[in-house]
N, C-alpha and C positions, 0 to 999 in steps of 0.2 A: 164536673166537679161540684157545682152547685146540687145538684141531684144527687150524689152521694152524701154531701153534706146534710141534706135534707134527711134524707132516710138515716142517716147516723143520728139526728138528732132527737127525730123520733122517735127510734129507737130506745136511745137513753132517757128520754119522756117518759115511758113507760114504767122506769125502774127509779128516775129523780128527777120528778116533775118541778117544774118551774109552778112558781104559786101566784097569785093576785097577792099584793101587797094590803088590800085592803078586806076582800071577802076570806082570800086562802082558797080558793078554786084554783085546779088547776089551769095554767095558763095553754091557750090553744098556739097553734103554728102561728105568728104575723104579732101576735101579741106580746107586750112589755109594761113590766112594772104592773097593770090593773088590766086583770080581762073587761072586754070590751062593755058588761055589762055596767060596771062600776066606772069605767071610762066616760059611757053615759052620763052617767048618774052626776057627775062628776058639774058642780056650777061653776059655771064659767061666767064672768063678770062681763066680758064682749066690751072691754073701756075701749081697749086698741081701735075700735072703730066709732066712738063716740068723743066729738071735740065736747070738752067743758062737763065732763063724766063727775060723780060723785067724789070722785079720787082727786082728779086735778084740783078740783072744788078746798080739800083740802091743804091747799099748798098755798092756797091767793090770800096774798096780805103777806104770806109768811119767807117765798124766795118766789127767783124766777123760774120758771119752770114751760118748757116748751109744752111736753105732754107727757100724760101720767098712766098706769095702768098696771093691772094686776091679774096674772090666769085664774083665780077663782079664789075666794073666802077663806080665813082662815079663822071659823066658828068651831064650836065645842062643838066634838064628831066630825067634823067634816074629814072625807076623804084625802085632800092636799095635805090635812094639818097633821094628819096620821102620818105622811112619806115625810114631809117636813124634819116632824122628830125625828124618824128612823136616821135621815139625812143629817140631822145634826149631832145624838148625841148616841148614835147605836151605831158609828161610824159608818153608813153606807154611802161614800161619798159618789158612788156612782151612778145615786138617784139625782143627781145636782146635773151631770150631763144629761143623761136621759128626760127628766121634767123639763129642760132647758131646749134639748132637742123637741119633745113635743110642743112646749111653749110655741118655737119659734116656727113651726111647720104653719101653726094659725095666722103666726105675724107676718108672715114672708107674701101669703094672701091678702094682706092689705097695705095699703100709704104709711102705717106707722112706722118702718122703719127706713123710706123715705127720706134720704140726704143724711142718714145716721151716718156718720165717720167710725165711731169706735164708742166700744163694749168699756165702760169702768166697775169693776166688783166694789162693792163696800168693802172694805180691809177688816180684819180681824186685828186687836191688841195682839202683839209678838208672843205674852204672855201665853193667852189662849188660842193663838195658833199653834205655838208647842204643845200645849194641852191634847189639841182636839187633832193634831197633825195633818190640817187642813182647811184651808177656807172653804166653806159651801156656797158664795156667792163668787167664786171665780169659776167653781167646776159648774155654775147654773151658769155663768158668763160664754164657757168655752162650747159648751152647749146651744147656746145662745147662736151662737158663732160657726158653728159645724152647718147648720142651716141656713141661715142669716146670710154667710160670707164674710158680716163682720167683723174685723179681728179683736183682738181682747187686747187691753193695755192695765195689765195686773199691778203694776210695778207703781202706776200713777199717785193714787193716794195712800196716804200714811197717818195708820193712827198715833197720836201724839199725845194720851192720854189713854188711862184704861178706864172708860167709863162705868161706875156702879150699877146696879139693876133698876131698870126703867118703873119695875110693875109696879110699884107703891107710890107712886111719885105721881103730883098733877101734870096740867097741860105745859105750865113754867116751868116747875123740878125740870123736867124732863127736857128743856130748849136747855136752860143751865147746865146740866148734865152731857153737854154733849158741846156746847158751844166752845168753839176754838180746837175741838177734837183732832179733826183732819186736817195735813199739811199735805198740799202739791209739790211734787219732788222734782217734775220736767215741765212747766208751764211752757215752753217752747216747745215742746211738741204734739200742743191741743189749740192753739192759737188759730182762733179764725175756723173751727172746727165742732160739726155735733155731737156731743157727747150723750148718750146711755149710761145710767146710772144703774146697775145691777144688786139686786138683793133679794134674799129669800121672802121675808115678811116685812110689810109695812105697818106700825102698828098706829103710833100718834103720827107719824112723818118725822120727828124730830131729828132722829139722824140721818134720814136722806136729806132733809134742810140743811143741816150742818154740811153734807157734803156737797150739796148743790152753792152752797156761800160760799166755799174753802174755793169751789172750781172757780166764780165768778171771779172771785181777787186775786184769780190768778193771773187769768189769762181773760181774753175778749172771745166767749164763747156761750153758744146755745145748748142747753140740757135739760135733756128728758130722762124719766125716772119710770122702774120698771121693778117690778116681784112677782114671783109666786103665787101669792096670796097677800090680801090684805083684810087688816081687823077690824076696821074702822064698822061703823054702821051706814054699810052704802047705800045704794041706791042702785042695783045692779038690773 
């Protein structure tokens, strides 16, 4: 069955080629979302296996934070930041599994996910979840989780506030803007437990901080925080 499906796909390869999301080359047999050339090409931050990484370094002073990390940069041109948009505002939410499923093929090869209990998505305002008819940081979750074996707890946080647009705003705007945002809905059933903090981009931290405070007062628990990409100026 398998070999038929093969040669069927083939097949139809020939007449609607699957594309690289980034070049537009046709995609070979094995390959998804980026042929393997731009897969390559593709920087990877490698936090996951560095304690006290450029990223974490961002969070100190400001929450607790177990550990921090992000699959590669999200710079003007870069590769990730190109799937990113398509994923958010070109509706392909099936790049949110798929980068999620890559993500975590890397993660699963090392200690960082290590005594993780559960996957939490950053929440979308209701507002703009009806808009966009989708979170992309649950379908990057569930992905997450297809590999990992960690399950996703979607339902946990709630935004409580629709936050305004971050990009104009300093390093405070932006902690203001977000502070008291997220509400925990089941603190009974993250008690005493690791939590993953899921999201596309990290840009100041501000609302994964906000999310990482909202979990601590809720419950007695440890949380690590995790994106796509991040925009800071690291040190990778």
């Amino acid at each position: 069955m398998t070999l038929i499906k093969d040669i069927a796909g083939d097949f139809l390869g020939l007449f609607f080629p699957e594309l690289c999301l980034s070049c537009h080359a046709p995609l070979m047999r094995g390959e998804k979302i980026l042929c393997t050339h731009c897969l390559v090409a593709v920087k990877r931050t490698d936090f996951h296996l560095r304690r006290d990484n450029s990223l974490e370094q961002v969070f100190w002073g400001r929450c607790l934070v177990e550990r921090a990390a992000a699959f590669s940069v999200y710079n003007r041109g870069s590769r990730v930041r190109t799937l990113i948009h398509l994923m958010k505002y070109k509706g392909r939410k099936d790049l949110g599994r798929a980068l999620g499923n890559l993500y975590g093929s890397y993660l699963k090869d090392s200690d960082f996910m290590n005594g993780i209990d559960l996957l939490i998505p950053v929440p979308l305002h209701p507002s703009r979840l009806r808009k966009r008819g989708y979170n992309q940081s649950d379908y990057i979750a569930r992905g997450l989780s297809e590999v990992t074996g960690v399950p996703v707890l979607s339902d946990l946080l709630k935004r409580a506030v629709q936050g305004s647009s971050q990009t104009k705003r300093g390093r405070y705007e932006r902690w203001e803007n977000v502070e008291g945002m997220f509400i925990v809905t089941k603190p009974d059933r993250i008690s005493g437990k690791h939590l993953l903090v899921v999201d596309d981009v990290i840009t100041t931290g501000s609302t994964m901080e906000a999310c990482v405070n909202a979990l601590h007062d809720a419950a007695e628990v440890r949380v690590s925080v995790i994106a796509l990409a991040a925009a800071q100026k690291l040190t990778v």
